[in-house]
mmCIF entry with sequence, helices, sheets and N, C-alpha, C, O atoms, coordinates in Angstrom:
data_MODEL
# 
_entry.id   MODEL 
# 
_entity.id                         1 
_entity.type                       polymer 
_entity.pdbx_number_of_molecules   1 
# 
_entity_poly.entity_id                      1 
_entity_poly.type                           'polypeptide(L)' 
_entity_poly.nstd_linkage                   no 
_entity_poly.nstd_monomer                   no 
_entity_poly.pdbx_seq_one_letter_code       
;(UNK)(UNK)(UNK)(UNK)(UNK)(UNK)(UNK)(UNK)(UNK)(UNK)(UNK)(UNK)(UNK)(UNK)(UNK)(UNK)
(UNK)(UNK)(UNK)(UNK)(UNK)(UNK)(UNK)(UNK)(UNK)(UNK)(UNK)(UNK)(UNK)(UNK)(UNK)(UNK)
(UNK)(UNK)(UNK)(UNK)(UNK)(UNK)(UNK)(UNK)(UNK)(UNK)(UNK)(UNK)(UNK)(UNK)(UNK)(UNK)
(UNK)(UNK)(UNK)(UNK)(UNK)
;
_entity_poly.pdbx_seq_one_letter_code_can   XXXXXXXXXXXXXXXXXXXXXXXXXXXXXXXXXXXXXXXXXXXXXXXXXXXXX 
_entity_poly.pdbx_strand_id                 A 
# 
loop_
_entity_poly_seq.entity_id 
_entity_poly_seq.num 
_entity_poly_seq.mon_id 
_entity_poly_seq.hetero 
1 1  UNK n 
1 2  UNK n 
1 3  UNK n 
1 4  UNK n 
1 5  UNK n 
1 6  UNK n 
1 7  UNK n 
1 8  UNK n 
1 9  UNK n 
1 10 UNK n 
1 11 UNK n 
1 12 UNK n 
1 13 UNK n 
1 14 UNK n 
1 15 UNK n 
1 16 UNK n 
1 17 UNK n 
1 18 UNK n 
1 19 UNK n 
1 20 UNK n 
1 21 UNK n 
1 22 UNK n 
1 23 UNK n 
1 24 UNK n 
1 25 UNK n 
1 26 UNK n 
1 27 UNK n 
1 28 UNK n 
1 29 UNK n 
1 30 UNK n 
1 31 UNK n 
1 32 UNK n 
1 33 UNK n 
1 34 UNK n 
1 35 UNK n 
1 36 UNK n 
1 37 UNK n 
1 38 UNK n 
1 39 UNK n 
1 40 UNK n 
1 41 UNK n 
1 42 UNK n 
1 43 UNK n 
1 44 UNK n 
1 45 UNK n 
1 46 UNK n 
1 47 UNK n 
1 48 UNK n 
1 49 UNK n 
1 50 UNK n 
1 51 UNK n 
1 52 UNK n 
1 53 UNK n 
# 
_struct_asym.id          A 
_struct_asym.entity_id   1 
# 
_struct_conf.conf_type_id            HELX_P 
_struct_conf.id                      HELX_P1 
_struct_conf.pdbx_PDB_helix_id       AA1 
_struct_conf.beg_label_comp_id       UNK 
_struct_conf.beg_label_asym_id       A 
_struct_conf.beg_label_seq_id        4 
_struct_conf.pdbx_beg_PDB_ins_code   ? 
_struct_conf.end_label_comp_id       UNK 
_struct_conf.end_label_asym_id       A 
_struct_conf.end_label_seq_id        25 
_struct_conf.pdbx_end_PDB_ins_code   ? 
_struct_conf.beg_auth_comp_id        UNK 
_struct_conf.beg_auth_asym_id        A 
_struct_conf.beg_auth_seq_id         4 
_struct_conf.end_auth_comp_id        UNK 
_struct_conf.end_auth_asym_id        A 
_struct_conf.end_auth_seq_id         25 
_struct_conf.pdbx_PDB_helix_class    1 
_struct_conf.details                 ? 
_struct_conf.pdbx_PDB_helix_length   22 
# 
_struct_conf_type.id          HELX_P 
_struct_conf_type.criteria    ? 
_struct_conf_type.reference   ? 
# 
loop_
_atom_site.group_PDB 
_atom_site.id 
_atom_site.type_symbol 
_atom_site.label_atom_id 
_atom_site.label_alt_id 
_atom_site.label_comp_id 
_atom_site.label_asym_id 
_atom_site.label_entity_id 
_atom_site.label_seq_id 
_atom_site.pdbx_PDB_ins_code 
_atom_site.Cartn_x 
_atom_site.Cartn_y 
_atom_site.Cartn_z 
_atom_site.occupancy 
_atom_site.B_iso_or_equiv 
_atom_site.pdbx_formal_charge 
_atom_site.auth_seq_id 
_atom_site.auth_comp_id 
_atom_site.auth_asym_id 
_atom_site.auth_atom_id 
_atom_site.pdbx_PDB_model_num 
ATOM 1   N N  . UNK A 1 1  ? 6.189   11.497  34.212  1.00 0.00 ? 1  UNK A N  1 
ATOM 2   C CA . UNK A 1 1  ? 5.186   10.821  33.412  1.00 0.00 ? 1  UNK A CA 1 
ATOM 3   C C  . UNK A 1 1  ? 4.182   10.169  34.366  1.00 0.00 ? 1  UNK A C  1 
ATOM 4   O O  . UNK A 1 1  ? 4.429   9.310   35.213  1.00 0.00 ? 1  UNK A O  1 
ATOM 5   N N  . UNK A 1 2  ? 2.748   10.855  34.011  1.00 0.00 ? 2  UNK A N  1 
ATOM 6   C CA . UNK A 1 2  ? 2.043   9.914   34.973  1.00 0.00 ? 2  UNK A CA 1 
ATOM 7   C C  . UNK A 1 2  ? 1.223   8.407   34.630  1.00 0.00 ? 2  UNK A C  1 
ATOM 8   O O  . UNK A 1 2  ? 1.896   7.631   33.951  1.00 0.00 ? 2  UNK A O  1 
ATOM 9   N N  . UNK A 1 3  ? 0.163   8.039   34.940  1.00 0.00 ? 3  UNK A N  1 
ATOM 10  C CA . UNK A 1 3  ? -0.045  6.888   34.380  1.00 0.00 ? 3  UNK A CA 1 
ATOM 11  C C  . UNK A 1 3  ? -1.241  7.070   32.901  1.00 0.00 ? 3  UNK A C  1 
ATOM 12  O O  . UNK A 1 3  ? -1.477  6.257   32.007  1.00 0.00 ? 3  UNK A O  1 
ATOM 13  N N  . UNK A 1 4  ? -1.756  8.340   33.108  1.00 0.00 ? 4  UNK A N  1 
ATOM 14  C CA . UNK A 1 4  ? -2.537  8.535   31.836  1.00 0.00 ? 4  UNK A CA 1 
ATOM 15  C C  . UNK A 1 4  ? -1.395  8.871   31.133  1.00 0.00 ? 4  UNK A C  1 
ATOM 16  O O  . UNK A 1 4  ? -1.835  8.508   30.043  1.00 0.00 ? 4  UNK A O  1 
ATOM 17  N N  . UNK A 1 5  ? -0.475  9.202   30.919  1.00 0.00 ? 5  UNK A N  1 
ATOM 18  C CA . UNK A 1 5  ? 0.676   9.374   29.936  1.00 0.00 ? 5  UNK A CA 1 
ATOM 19  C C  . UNK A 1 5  ? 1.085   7.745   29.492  1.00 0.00 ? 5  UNK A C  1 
ATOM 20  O O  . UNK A 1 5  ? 1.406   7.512   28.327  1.00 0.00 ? 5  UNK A O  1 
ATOM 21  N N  . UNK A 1 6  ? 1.069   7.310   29.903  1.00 0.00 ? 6  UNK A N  1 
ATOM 22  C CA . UNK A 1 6  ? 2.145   5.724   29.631  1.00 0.00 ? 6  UNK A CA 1 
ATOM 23  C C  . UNK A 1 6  ? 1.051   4.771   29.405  1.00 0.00 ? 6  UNK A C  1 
ATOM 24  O O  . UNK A 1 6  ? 1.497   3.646   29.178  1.00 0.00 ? 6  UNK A O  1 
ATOM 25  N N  . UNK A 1 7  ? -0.565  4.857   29.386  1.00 0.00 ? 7  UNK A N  1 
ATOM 26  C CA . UNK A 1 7  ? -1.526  4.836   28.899  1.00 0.00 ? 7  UNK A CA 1 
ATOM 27  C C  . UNK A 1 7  ? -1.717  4.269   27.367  1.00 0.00 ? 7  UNK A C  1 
ATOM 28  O O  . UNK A 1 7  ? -1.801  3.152   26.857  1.00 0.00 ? 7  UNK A O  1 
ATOM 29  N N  . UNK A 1 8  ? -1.747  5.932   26.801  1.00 0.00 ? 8  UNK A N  1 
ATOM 30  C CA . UNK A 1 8  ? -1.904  6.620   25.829  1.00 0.00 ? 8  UNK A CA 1 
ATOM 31  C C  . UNK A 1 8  ? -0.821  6.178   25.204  1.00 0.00 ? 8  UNK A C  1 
ATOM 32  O O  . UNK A 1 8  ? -0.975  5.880   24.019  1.00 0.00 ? 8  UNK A O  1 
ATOM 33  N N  . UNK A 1 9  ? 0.655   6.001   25.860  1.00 0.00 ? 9  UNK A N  1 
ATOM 34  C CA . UNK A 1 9  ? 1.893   5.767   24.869  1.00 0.00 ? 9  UNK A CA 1 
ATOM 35  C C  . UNK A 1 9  ? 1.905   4.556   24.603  1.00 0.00 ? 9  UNK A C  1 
ATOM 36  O O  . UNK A 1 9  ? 2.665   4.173   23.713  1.00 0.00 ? 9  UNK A O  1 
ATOM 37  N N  . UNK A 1 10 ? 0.776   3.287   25.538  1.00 0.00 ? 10 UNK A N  1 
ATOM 38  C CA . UNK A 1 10 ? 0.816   2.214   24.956  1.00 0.00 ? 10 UNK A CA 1 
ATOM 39  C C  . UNK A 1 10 ? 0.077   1.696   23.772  1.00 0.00 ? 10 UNK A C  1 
ATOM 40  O O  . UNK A 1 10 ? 0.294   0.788   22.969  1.00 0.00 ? 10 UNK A O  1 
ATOM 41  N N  . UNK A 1 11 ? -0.913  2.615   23.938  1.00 0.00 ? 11 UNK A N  1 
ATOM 42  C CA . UNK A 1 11 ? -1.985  2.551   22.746  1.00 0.00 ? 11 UNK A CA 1 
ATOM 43  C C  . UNK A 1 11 ? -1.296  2.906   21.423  1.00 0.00 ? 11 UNK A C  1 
ATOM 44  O O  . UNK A 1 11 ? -0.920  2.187   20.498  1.00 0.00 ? 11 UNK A O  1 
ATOM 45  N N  . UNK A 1 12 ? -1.262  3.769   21.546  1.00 0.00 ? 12 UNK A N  1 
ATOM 46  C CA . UNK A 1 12 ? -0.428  4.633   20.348  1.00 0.00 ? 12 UNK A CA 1 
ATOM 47  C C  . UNK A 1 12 ? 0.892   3.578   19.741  1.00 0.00 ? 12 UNK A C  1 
ATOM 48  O O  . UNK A 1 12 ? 0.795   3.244   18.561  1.00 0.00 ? 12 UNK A O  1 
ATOM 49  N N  . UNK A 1 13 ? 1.961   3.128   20.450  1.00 0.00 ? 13 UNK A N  1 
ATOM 50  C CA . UNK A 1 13 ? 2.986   1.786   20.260  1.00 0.00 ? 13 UNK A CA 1 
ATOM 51  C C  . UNK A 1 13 ? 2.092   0.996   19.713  1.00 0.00 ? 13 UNK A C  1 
ATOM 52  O O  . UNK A 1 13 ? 2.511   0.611   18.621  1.00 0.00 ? 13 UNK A O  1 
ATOM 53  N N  . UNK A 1 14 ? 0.852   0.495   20.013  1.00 0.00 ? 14 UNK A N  1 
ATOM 54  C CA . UNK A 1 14 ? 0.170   -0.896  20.143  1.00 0.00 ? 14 UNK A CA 1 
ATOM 55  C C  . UNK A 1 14 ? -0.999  -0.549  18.859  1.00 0.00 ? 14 UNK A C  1 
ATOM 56  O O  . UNK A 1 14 ? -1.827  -1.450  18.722  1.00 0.00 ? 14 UNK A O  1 
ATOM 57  N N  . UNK A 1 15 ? -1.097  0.203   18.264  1.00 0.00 ? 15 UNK A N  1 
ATOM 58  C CA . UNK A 1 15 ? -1.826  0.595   16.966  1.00 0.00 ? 15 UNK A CA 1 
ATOM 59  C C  . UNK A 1 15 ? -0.801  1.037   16.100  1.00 0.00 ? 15 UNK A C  1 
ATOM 60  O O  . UNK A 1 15 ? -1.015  0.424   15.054  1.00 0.00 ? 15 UNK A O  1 
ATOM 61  N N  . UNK A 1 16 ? 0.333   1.858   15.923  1.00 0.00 ? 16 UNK A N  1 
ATOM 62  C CA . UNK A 1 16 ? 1.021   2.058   15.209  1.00 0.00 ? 16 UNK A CA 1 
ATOM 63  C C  . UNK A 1 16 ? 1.755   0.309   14.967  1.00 0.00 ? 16 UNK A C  1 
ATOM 64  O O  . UNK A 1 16 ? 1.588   -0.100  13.818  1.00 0.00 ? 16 UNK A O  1 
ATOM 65  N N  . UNK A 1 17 ? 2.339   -0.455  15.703  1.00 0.00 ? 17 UNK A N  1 
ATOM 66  C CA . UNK A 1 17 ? 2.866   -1.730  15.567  1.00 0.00 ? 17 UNK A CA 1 
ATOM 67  C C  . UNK A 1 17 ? 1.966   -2.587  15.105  1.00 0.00 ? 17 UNK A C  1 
ATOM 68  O O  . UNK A 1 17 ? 2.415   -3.657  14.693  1.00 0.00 ? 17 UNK A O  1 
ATOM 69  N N  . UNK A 1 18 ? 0.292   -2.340  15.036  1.00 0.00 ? 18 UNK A N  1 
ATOM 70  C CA . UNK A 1 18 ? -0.433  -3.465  14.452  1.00 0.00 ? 18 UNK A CA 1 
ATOM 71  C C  . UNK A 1 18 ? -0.321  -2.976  13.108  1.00 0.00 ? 18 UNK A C  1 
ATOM 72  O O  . UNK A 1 18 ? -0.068  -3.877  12.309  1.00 0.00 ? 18 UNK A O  1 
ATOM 73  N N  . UNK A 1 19 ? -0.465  -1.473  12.452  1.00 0.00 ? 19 UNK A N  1 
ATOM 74  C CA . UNK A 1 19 ? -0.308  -1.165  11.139  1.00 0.00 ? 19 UNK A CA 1 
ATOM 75  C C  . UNK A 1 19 ? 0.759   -1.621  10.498  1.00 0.00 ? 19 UNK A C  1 
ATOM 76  O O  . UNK A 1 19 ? 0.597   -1.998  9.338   1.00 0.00 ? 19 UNK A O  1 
ATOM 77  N N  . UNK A 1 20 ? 1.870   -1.678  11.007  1.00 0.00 ? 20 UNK A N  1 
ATOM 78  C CA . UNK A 1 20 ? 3.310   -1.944  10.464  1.00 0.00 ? 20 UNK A CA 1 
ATOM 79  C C  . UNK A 1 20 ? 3.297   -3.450  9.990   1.00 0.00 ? 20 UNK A C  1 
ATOM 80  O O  . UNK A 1 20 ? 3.537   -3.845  8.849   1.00 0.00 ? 20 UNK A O  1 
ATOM 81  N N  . UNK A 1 21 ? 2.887   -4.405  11.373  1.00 0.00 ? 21 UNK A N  1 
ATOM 82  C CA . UNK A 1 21 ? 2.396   -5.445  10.806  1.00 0.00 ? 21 UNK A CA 1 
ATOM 83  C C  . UNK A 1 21 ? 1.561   -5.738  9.493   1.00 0.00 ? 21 UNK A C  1 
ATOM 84  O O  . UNK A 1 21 ? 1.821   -6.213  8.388   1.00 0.00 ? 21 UNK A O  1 
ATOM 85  N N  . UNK A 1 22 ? 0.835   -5.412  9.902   1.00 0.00 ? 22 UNK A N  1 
ATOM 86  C CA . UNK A 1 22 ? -0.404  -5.788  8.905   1.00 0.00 ? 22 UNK A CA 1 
ATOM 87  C C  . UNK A 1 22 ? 0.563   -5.349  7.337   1.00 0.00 ? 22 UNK A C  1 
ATOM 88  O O  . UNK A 1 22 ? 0.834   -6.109  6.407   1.00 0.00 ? 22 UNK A O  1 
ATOM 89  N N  . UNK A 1 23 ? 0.912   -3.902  7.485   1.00 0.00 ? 23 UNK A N  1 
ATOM 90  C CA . UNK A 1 23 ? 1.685   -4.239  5.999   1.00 0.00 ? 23 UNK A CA 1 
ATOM 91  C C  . UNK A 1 23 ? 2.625   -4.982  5.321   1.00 0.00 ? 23 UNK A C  1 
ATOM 92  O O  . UNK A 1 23 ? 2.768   -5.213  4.120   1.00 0.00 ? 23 UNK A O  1 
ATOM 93  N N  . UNK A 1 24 ? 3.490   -5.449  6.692   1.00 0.00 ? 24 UNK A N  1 
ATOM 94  C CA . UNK A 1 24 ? 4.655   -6.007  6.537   1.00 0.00 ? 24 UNK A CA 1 
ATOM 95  C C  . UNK A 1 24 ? 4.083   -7.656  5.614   1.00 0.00 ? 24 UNK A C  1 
ATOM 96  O O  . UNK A 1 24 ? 4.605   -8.178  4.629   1.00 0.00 ? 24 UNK A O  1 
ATOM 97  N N  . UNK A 1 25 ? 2.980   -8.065  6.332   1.00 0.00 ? 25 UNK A N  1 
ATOM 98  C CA . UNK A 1 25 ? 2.139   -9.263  6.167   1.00 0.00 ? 25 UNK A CA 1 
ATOM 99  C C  . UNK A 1 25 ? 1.386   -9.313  4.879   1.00 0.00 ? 25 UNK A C  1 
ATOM 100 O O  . UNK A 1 25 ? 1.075   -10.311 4.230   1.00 0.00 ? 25 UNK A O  1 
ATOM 101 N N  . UNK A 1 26 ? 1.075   -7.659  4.548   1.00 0.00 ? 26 UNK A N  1 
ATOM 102 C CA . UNK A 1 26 ? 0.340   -8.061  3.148   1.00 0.00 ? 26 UNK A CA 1 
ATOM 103 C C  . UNK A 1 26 ? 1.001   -8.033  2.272   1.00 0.00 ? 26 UNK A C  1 
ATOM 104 O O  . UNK A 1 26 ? 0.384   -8.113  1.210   1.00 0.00 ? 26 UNK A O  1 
ATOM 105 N N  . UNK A 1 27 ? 2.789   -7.893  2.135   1.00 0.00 ? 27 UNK A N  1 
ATOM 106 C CA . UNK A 1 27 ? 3.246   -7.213  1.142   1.00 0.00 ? 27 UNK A CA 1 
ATOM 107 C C  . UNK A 1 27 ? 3.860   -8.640  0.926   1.00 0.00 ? 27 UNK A C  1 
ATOM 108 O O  . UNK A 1 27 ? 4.050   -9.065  -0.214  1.00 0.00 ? 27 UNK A O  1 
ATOM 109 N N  . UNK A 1 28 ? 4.239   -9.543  2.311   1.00 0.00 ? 28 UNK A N  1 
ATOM 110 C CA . UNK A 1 28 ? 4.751   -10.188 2.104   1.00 0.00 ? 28 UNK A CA 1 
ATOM 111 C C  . UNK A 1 28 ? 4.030   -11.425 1.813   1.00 0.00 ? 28 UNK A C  1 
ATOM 112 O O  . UNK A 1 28 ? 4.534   -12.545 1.903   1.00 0.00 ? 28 UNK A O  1 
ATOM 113 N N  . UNK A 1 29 ? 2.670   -11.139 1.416   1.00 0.00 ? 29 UNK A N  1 
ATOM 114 C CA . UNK A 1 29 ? 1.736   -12.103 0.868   1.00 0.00 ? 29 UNK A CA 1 
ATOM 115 C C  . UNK A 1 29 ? 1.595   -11.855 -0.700  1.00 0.00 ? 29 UNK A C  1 
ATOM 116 O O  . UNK A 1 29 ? 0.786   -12.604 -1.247  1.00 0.00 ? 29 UNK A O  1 
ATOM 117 N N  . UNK A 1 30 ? 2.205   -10.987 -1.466  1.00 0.00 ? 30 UNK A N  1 
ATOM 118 C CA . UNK A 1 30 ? 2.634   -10.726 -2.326  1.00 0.00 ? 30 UNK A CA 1 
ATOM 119 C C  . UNK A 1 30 ? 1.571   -9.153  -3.366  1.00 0.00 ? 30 UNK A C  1 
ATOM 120 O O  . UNK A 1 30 ? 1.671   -8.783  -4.536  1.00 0.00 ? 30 UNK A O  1 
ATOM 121 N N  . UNK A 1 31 ? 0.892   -8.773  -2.496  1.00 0.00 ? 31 UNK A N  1 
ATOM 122 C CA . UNK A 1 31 ? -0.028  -7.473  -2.485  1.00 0.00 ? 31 UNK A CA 1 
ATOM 123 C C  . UNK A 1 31 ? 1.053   -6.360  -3.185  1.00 0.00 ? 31 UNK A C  1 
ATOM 124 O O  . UNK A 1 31 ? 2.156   -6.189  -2.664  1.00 0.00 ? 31 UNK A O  1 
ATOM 125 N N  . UNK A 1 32 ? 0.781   -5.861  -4.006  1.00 0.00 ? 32 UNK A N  1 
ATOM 126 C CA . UNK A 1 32 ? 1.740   -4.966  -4.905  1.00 0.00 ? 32 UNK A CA 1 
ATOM 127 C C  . UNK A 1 32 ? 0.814   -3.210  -3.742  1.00 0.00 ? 32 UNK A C  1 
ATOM 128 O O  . UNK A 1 32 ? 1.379   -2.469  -2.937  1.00 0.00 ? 32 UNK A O  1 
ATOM 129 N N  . UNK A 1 33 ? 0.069   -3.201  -3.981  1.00 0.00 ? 33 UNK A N  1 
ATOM 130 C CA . UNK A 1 33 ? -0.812  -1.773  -3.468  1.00 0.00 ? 33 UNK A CA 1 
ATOM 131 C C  . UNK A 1 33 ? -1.856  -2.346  -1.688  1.00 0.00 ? 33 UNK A C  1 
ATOM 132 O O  . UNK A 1 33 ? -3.015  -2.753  -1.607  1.00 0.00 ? 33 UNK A O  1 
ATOM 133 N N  . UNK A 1 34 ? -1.324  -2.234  -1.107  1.00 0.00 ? 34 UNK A N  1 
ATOM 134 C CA . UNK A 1 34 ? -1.917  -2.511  0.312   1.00 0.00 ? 34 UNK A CA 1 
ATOM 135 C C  . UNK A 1 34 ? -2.799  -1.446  0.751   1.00 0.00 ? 34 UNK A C  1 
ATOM 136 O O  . UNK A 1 34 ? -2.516  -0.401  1.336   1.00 0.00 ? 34 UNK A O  1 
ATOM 137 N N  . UNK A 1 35 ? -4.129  -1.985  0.293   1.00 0.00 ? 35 UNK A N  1 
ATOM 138 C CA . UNK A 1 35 ? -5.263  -1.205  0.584   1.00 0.00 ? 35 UNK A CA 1 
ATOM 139 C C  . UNK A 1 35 ? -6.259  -0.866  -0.496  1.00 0.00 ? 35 UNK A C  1 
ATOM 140 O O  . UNK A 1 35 ? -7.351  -0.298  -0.492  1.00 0.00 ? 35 UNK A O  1 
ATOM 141 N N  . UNK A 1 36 ? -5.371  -1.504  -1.579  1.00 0.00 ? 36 UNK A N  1 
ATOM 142 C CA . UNK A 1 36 ? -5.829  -1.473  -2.960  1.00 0.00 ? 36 UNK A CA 1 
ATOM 143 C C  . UNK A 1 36 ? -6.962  -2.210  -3.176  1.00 0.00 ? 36 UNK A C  1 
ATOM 144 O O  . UNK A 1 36 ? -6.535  -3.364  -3.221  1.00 0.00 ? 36 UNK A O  1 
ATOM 145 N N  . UNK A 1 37 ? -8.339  -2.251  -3.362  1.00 0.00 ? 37 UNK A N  1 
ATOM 146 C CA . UNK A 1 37 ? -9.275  -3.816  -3.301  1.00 0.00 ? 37 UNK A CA 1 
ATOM 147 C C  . UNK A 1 37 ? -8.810  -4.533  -4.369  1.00 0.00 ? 37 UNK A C  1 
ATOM 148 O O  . UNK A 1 37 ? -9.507  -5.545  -4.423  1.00 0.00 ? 37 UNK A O  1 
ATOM 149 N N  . UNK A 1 38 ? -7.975  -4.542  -5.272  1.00 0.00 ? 38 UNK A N  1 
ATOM 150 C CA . UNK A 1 38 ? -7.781  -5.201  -6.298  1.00 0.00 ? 38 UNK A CA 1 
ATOM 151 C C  . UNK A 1 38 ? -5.863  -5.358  -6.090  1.00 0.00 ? 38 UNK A C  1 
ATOM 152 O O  . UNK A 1 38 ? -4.965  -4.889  -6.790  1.00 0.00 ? 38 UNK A O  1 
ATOM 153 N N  . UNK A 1 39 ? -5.831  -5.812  -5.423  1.00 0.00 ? 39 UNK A N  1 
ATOM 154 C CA . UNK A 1 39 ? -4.227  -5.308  -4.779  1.00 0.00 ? 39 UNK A CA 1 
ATOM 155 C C  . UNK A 1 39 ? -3.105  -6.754  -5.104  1.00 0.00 ? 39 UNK A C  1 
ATOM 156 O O  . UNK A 1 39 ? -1.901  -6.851  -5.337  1.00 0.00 ? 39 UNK A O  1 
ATOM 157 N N  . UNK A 1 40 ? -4.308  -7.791  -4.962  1.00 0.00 ? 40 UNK A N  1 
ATOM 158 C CA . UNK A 1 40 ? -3.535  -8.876  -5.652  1.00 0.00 ? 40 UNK A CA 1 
ATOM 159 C C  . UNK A 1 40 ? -3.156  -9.310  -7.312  1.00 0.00 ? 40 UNK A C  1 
ATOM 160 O O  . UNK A 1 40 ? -2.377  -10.109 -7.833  1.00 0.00 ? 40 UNK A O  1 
ATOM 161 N N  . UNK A 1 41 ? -4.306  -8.175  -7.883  1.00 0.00 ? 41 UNK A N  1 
ATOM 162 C CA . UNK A 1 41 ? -4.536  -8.434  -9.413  1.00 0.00 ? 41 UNK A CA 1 
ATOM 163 C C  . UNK A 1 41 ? -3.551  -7.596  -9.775  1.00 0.00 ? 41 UNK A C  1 
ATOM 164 O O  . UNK A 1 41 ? -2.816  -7.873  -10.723 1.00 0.00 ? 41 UNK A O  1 
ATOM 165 N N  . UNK A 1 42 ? -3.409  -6.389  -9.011  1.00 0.00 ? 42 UNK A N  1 
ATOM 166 C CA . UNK A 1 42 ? -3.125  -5.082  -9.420  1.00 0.00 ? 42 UNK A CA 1 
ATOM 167 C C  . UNK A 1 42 ? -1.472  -4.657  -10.118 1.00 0.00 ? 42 UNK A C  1 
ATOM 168 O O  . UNK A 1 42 ? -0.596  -5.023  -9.335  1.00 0.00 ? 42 UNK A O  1 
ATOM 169 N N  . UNK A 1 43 ? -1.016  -4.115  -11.137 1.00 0.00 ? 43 UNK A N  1 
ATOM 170 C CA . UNK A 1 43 ? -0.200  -4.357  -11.670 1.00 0.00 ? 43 UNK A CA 1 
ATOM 171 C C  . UNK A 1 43 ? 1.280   -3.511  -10.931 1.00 0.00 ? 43 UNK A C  1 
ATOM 172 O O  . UNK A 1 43 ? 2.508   -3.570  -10.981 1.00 0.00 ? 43 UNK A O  1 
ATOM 173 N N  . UNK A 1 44 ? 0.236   -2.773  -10.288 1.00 0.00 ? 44 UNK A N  1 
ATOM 174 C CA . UNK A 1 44 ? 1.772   -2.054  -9.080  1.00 0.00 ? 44 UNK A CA 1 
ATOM 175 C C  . UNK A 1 44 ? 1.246   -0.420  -9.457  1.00 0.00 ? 44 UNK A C  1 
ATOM 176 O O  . UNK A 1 44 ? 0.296   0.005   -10.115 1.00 0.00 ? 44 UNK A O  1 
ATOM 177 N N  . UNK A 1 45 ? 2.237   0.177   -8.782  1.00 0.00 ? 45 UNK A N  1 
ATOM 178 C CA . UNK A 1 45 ? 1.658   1.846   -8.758  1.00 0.00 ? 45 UNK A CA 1 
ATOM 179 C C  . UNK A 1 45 ? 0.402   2.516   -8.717  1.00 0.00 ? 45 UNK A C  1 
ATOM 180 O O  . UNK A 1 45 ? 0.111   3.683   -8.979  1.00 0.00 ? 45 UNK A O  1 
ATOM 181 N N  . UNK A 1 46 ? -0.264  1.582   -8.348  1.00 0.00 ? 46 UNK A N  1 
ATOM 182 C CA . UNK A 1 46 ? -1.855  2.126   -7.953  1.00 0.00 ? 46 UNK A CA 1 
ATOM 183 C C  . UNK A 1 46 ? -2.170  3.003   -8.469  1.00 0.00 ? 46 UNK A C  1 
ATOM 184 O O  . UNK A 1 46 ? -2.537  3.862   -7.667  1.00 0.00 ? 46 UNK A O  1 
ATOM 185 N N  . UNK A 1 47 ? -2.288  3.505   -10.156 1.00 0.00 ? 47 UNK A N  1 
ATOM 186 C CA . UNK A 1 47 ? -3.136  3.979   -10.898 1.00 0.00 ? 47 UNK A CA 1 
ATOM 187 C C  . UNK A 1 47 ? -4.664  2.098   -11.028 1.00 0.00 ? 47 UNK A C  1 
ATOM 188 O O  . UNK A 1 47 ? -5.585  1.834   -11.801 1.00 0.00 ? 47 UNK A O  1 
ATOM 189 N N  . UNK A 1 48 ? -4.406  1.791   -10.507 1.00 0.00 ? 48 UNK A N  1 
ATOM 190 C CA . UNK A 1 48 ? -4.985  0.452   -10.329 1.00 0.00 ? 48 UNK A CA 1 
ATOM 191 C C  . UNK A 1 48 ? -6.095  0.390   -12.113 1.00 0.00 ? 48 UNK A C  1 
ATOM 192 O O  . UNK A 1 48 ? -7.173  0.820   -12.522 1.00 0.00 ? 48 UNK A O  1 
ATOM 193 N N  . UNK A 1 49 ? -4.766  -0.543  -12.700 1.00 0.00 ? 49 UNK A N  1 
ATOM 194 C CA . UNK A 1 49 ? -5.821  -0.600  -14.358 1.00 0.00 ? 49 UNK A CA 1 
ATOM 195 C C  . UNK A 1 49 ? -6.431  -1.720  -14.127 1.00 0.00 ? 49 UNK A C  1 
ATOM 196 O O  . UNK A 1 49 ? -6.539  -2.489  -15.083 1.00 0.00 ? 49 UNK A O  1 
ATOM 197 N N  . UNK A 1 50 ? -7.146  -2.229  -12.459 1.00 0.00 ? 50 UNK A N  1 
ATOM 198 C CA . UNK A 1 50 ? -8.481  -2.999  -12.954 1.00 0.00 ? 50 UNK A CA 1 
ATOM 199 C C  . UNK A 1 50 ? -9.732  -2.018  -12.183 1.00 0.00 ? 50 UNK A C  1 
ATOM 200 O O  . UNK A 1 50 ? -10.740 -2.447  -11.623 1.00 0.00 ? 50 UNK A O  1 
ATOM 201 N N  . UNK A 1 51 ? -9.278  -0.468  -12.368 1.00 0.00 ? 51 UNK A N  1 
ATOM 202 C CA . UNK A 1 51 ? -10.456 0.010   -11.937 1.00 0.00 ? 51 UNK A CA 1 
ATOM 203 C C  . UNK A 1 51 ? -11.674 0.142   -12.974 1.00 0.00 ? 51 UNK A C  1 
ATOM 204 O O  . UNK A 1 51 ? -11.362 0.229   -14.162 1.00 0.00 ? 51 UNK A O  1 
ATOM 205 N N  . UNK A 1 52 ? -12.706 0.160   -12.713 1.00 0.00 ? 52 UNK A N  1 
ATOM 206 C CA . UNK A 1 52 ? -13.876 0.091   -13.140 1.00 0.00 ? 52 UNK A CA 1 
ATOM 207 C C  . UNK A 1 52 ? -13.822 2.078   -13.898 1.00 0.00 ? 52 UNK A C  1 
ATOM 208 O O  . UNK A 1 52 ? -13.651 3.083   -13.207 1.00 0.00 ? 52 UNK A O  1 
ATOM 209 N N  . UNK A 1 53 ? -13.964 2.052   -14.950 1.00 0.00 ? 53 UNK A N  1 
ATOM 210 C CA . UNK A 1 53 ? -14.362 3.238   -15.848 1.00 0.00 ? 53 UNK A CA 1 
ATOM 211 C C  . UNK A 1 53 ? -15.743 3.857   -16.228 1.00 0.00 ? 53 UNK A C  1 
ATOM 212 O O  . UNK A 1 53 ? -15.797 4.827   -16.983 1.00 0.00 ? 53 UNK A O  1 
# 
C-alpha cells in the first residue's frame, strides 16, 4: 500500500463516517425520513403526505 492508497482510504472512512453520523444524529433528533424536507412533520414512510399536489 502506498501513500496515495491510505490517502484515498482516509477520505473515503472520513466521508462514509460523517454520513453515518449525520443520520445517526437526525434520527435521533426524532426525523422519521432523513432527507425528507418535511422530515420532522412527516408521518414516516416517505410517501411524505405533506407533499405539495
Amino acid at each position: 500500500m502506498n501513500a496515495v492508497d491510505i490517502v484515498v482510504t482516509l477520505i473515503l472512512v472520513a466521508v462514509i463516517g460523517g454520513a453515518v453520523a449525520y443520520i445517526i444524529k437526525a434520527k435521533k433528533s426524532g426525523q422519521k425520513c432523513v432527507g425528507c424536507p418535511h422530515s420532522k412533520q412527516c408521518g414516516g414512510k416517505c410517501g411524505c403526505n405533506n407533499e405539495k399536489k
